[in-house]
C-alpha positions in Angstrom: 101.7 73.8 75.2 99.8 72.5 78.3 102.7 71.4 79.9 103.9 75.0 79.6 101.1 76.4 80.7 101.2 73.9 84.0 104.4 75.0 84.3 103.5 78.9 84.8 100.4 77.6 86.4 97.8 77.7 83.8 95.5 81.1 83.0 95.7 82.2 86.6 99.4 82.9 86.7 99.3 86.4 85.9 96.4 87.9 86.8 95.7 92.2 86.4 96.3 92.8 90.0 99.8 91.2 89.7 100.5 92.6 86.3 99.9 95.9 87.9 102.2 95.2 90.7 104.9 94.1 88.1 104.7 96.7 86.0 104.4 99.4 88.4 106.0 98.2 91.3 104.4 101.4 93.3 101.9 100.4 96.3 98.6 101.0 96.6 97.7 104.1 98.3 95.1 102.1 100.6 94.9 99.1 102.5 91.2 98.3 101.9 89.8 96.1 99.1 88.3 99.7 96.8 91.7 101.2 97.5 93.5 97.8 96.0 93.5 99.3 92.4 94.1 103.0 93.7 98.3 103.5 92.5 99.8 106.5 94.0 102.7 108.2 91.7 104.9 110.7 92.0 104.4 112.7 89.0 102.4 112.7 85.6 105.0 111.9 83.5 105.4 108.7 85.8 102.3 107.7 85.8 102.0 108.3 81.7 105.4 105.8 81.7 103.7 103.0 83.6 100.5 103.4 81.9 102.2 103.2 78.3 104.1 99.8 79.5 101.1 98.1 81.1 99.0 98.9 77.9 102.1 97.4 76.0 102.3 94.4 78.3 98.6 93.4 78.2 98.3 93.9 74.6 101.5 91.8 74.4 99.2 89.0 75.7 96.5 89.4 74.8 97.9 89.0 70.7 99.8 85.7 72.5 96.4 84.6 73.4 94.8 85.6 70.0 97.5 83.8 67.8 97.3 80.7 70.3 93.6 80.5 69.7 94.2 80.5 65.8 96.4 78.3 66.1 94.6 76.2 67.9 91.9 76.7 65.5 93.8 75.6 62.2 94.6 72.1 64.2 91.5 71.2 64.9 90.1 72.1 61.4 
């Protein structure tokens, strides 16, 4: 496991601001550091689409995390 993890470069590797730019692919509407996680989209229905997969994506790892933790857990015990 942690020579996966140095592999995809530990915790860091996927941060929100990059799993926002992967899922949505869309740019931000400003160049400025408030504007950073301001997403312009061209209709609701989009932006209900993108919304729905990055809810699916970080609940994805976030129960990756979980069950790593518990497993981690049972080892030690």
């Amino acid at each position: 496991m942690l020579e996966q993890q140095s592999l995809q470069g530990g915790n860091t590797g996927l941060g929100t601001k990059k799993l926002q730019q992967l899922v949505s692919g869309d740019k931000p509407t400003g160049e400025d550091e408030d504007n950073q996680l301001v997403v312009a989209f061209d209709s609701p229905e989009q932006e209900a689409q993108k919304l729905y997969i990055y809810l699916w994506v970080s609940e994805k790892y976030f129960l990756q995390g979980m069950s790593q933790f518990l497993d981690l857990a049972s080892k030690s015990s």
